[in-house]
MILUMMAR-572275 format. One record per residue: residue number from 1; z, x, y of N, C-alpha, C, O, CB in turn; residue in three letters; chain. Coordinates in nm, 3 decimals, always signed. Atoms other than C-alpha are relative to their C-alpha. Glycine has a CB too. Layout:
% MILUMMAR-572275
<rec seq="NUM" n_zz="Z" n_xx="X" n_yy="Y" ca_zz="Z" ca_xx="X" ca_yy="Y" c_zz="Z" c_xx="X" c_yy="Y" o_zz="Z" o_xx="X" o_yy="Y" cb_zz="Z" cb_xx="X" cb_yy="Y" type="Ala" mol="A"/>
...
//
This chain:
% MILUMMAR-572275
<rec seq="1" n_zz="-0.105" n_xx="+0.080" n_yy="+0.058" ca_zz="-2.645" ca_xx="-0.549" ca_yy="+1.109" c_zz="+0.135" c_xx="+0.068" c_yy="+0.027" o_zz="+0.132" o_xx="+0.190" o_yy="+0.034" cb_zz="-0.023" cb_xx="-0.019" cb_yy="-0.151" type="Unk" mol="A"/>
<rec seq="2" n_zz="-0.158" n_xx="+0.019" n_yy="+0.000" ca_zz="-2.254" ca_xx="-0.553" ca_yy="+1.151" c_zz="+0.085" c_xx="+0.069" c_yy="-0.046" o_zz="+0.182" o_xx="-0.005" o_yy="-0.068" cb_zz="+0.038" cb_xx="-0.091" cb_yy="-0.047" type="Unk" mol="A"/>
<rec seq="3" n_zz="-0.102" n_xx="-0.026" n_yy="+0.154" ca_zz="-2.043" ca_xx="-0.351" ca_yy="+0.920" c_zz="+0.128" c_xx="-0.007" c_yy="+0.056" o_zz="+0.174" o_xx="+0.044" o_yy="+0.158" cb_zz="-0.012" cb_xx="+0.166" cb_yy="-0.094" type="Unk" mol="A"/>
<rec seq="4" n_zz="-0.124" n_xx="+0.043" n_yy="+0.018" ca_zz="-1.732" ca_xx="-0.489" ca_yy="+0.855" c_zz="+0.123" c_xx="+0.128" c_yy="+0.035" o_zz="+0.098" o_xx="+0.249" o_yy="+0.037" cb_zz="-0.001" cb_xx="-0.057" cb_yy="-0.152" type="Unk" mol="A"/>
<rec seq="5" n_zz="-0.098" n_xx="-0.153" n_yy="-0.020" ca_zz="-1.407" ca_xx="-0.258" ca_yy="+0.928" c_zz="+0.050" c_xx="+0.023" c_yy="-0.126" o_zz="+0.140" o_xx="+0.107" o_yy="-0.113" cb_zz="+0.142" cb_xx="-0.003" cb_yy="+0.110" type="Unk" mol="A"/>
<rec seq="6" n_zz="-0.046" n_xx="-0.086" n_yy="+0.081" ca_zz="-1.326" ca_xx="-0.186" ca_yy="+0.589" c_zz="-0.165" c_xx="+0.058" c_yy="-0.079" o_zz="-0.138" o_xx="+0.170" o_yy="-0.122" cb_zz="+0.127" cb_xx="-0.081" cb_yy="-0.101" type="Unk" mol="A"/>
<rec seq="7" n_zz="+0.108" n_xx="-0.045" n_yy="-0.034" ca_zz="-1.681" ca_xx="-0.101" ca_yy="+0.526" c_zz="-0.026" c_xx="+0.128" c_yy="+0.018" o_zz="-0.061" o_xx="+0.222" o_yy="-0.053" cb_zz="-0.027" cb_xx="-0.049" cb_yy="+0.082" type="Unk" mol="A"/>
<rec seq="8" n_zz="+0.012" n_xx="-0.178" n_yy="-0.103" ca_zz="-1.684" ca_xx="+0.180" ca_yy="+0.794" c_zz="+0.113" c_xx="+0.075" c_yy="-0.015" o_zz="+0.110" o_xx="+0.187" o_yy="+0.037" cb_zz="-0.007" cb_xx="-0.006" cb_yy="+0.188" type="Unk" mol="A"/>
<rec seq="9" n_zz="-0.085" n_xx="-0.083" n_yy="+0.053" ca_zz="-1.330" ca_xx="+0.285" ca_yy="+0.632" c_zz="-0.073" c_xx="+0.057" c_yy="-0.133" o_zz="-0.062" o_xx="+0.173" o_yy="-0.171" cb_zz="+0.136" cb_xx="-0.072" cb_yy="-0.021" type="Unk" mol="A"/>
<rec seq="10" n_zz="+0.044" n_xx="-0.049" n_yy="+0.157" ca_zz="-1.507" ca_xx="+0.312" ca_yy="+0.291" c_zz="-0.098" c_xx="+0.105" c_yy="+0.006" o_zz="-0.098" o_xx="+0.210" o_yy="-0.058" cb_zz="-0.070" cb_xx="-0.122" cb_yy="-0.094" type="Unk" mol="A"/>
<rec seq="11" n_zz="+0.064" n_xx="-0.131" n_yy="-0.027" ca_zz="-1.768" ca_xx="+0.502" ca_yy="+0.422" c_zz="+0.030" c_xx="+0.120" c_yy="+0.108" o_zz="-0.053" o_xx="+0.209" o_yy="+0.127" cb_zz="-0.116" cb_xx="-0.035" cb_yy="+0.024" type="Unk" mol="A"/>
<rec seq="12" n_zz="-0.081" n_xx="-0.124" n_yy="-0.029" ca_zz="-1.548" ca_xx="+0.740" ca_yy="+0.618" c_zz="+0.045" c_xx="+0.056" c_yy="-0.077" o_zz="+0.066" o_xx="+0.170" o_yy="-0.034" cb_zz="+0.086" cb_xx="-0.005" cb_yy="+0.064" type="Unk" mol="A"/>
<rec seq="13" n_zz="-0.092" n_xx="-0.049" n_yy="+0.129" ca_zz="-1.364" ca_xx="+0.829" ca_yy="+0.262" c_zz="-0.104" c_xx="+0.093" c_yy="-0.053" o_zz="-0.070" o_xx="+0.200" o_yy="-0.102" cb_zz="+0.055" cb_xx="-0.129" cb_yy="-0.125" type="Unk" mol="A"/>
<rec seq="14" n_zz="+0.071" n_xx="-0.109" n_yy="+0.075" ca_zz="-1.704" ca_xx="+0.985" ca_yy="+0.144" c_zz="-0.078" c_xx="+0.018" c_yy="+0.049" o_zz="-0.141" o_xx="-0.059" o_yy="+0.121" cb_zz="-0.037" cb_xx="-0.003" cb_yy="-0.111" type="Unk" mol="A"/>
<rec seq="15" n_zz="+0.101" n_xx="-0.096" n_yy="-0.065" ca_zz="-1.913" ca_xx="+1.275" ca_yy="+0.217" c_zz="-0.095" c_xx="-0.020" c_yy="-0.086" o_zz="-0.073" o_xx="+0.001" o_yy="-0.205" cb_zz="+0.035" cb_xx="+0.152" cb_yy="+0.020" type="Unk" mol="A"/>
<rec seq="16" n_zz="+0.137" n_xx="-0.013" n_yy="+0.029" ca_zz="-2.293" ca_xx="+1.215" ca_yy="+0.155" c_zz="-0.001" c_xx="+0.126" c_yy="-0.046" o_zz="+0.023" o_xx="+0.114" o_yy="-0.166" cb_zz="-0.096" cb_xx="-0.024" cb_yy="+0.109" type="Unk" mol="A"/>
<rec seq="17" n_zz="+0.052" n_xx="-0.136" n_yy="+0.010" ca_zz="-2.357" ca_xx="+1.578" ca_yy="+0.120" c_zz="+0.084" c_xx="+0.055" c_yy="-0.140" o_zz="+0.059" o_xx="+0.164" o_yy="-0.190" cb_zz="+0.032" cb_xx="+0.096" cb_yy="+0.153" type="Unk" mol="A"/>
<rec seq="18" n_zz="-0.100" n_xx="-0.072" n_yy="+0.083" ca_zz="-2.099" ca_xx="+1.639" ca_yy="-0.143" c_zz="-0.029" c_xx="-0.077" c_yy="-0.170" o_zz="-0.039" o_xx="-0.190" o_yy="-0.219" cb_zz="+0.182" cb_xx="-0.030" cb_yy="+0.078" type="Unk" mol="A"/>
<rec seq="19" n_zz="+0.049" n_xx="+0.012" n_yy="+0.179" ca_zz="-2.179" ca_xx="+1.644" ca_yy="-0.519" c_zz="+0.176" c_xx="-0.030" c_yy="-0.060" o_zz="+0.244" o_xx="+0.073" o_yy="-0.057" cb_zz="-0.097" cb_xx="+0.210" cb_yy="-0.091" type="Unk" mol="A"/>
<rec seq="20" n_zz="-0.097" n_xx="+0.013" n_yy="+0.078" ca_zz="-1.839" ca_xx="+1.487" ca_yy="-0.702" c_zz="+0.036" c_xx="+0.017" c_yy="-0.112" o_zz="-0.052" o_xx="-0.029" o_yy="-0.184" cb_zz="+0.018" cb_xx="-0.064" cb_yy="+0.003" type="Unk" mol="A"/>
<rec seq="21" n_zz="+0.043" n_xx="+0.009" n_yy="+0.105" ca_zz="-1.711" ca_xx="+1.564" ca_yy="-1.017" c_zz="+0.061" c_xx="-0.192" c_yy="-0.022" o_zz="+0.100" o_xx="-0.280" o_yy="+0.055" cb_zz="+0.059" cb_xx="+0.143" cb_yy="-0.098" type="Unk" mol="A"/>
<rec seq="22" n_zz="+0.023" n_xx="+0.142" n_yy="+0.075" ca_zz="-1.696" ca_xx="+1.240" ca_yy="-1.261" c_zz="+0.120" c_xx="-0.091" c_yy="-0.029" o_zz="+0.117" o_xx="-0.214" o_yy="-0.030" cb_zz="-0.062" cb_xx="+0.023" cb_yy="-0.138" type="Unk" mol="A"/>
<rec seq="23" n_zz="-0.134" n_xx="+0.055" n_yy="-0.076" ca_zz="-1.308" ca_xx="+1.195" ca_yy="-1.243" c_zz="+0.023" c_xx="-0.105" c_yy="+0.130" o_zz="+0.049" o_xx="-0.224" o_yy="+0.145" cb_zz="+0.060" cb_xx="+0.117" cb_yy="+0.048" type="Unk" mol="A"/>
<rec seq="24" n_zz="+0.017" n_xx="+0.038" n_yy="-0.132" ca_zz="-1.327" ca_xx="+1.165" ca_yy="-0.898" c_zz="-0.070" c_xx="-0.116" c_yy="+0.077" o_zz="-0.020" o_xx="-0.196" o_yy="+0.157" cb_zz="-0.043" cb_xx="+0.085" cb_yy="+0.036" type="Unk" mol="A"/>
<rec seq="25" n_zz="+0.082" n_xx="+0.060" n_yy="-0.036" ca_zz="-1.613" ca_xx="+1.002" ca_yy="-0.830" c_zz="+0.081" c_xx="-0.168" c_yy="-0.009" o_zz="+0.123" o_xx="-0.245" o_yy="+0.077" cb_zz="-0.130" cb_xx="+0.043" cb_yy="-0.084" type="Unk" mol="A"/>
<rec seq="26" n_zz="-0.045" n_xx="+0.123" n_yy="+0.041" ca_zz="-1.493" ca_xx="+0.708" ca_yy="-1.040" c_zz="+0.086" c_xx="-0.081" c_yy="+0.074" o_zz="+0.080" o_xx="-0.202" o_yy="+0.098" cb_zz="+0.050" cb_xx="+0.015" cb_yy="-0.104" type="Unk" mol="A"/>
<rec seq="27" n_zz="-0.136" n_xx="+0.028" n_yy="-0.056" ca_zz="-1.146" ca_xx="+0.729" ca_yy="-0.860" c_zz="-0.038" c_xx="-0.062" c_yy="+0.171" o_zz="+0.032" o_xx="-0.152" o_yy="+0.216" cb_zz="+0.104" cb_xx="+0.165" cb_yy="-0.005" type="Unk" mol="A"/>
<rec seq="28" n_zz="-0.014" n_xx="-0.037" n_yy="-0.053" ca_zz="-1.284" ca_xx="+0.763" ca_yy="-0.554" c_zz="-0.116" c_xx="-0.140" c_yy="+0.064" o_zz="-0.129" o_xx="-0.175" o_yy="+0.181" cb_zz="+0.015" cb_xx="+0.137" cb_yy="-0.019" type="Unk" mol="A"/>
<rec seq="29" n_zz="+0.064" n_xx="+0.134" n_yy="+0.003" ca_zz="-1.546" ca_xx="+0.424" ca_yy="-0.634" c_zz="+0.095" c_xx="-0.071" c_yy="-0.003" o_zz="+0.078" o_xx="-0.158" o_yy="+0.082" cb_zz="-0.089" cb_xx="-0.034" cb_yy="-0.100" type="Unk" mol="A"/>
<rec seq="30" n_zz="-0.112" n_xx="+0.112" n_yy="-0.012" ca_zz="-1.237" ca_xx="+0.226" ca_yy="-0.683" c_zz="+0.082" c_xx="-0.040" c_yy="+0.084" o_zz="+0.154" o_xx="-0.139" o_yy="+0.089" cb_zz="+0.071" cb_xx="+0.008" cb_yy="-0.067" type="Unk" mol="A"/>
<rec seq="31" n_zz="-0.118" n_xx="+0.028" n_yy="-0.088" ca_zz="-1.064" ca_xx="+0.290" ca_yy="-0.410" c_zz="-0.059" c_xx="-0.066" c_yy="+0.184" o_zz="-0.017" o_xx="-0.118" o_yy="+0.287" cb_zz="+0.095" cb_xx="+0.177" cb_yy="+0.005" type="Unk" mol="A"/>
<rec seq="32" n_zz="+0.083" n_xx="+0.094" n_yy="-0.100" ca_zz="-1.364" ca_xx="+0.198" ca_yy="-0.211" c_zz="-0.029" c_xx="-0.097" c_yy="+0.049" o_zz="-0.064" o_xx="-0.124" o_yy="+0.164" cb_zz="-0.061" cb_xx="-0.006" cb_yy="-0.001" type="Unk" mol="A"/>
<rec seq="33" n_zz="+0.042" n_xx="+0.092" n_yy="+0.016" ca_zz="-1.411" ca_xx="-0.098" ca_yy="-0.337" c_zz="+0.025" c_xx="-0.118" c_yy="+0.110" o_zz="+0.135" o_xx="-0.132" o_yy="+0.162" cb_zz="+0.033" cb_xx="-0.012" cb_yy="-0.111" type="Unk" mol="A"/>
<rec seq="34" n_zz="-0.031" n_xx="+0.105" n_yy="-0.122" ca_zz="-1.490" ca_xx="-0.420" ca_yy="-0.069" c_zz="+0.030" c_xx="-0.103" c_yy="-0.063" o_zz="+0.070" o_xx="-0.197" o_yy="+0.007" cb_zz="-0.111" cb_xx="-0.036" cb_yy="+0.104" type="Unk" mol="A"/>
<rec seq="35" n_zz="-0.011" n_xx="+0.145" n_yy="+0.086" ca_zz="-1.453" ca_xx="-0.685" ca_yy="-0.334" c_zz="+0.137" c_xx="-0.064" c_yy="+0.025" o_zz="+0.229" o_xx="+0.015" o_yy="+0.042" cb_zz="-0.015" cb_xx="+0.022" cb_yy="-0.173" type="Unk" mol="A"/>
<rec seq="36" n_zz="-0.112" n_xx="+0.076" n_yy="+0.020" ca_zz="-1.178" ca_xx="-0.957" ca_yy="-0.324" c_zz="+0.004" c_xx="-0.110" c_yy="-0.052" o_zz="-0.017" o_xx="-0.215" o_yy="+0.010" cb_zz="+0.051" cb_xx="-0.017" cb_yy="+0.087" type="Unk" mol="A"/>
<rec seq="37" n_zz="-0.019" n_xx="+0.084" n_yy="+0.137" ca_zz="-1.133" ca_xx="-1.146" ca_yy="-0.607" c_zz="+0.096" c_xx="+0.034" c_yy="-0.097" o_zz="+0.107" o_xx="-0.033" o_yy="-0.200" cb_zz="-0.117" cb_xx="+0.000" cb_yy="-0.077" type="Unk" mol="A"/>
//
C-alpha cells in the first residue's frame, strides 16, 4: 500500500527505538496527527 506524504512526514518525526517521556509523547502525537476535520 501507498503512504500518503504526510504520512511518511509523520513517521519521519519519530524514532521507533526511542522510549518518550509522557509530555512529549503526547506533544509529539498531536503534531502527528493525519486527521482533517
Amino acid at each position: 500500500m501507498k503512504r500518503s506524504k504526510n504520512l511518511r512526514a509523520a513517521d519521519a518525526k519519530v524514532d521507533r527505538e526511542r522510549n518518550y517521556a509522557p509530555l512529549e509523547a503526547v506533544r509529539l502525537a498531536k503534531e502527528t496527527s493525519t486527521t482533517k476535520f
